[in-house]
C-alpha positions in Angstrom: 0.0 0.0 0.0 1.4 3.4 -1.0 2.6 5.6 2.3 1.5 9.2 2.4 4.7 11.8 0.5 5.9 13.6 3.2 9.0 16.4 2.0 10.8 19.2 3.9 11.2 22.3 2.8 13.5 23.1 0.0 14.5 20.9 -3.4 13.2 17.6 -3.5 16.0 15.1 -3.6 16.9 13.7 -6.7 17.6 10.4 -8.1 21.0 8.5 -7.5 22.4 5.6 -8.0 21.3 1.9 -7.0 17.8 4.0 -6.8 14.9 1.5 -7.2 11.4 3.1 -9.2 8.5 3.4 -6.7 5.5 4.5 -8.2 4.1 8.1 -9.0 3.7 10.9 -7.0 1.3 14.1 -7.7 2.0 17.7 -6.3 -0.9 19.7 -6.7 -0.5 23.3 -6.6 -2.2 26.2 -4.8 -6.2 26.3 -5.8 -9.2 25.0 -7.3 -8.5 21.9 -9.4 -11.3 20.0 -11.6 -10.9 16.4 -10.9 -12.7 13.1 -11.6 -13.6 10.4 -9.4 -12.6 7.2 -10.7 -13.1 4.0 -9.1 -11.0 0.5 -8.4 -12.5 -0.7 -11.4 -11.0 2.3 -13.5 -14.4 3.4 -14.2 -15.2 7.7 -14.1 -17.8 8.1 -11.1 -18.4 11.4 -11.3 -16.7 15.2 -11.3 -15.4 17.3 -8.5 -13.4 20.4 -7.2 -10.5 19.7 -5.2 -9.0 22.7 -3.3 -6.0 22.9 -1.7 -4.5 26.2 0.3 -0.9 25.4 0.0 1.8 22.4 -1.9 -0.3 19.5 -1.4 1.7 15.7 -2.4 0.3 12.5 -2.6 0.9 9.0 -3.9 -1.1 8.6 -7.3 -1.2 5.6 -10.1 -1.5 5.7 -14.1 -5.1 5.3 -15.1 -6.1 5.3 -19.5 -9.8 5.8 -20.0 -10.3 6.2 -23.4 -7.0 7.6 -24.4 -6.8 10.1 -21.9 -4.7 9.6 -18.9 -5.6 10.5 -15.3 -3.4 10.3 -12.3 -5.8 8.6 -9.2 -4.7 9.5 -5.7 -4.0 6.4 -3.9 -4.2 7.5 0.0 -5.8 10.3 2.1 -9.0 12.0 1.9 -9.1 12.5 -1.8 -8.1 8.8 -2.3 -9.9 8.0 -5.4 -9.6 11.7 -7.3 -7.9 12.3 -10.3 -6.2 14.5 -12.2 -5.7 15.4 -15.9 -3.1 17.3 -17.6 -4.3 20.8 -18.8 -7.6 19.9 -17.7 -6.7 20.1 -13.5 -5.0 23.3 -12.8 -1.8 23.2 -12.5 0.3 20.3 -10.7 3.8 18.3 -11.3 3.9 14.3 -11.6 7.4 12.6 -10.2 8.8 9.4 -10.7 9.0 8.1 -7.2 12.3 6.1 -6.5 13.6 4.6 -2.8 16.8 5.1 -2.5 18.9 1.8 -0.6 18.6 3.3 3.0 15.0 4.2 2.3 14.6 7.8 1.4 12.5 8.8 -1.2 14.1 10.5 -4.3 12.0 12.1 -7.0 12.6 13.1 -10.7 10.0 15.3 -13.0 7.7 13.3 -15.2 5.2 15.9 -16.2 4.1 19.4 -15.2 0.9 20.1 -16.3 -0.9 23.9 -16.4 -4.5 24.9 -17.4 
């Protein structure tokens, strides 16, 4: 089960060497963000508006729904909520990696704005 992204303040730290590929991770800026609700079975529930008052990260997967991709938070109270580039507002997608004592490293997949 994914675990919550937690970061200090400051750069995120980057990919190294003997790094191991984790997953995805979404950092949605600032604001009011259009977003879908998609369930376990990939399927679009419904529309909402996520707002957020500062940097909000969380732990999101891949999903295609007829060509268009959405990243689905995995954990938290928006668990289930997804996001599409151009379409969301404006937020960044990492490559999560784990580093071999643990930390998390991260490395820009995608920054999407509206």
């Amino acid at each position: 089960m994914p675990t919550p992204i937690i970061v200090s303040a400051g750069p995120l730290p980057t990919v190294g060497p003997g790094d191991t590929f984790e997953g995805y991770a979404i950092f949605v800026a600032p604001g009011a963000h259009q977003v879908w609700r998609i369930n376990q079975d990939d399927e679009i529930t419904g529309r909402a508006v996520a707002a957020f008052n500062h940097l909000s990260p969380a732990p999101v997967d891949l999903v295609r729904i007829g060509g268009t991709v959405y990243w689905r938070t995995l954990v938290g109270g928006y668990t289930g909520l997804a996001y599409t580039d151009r379409l969301s507002g404006e937020f960044t997608i990492y490559k999560v990696y784990r580093a071999p004592d643990g930390a998390a490293h991260f490395g820009e997949f995608l920054h999407s704005t509206p």
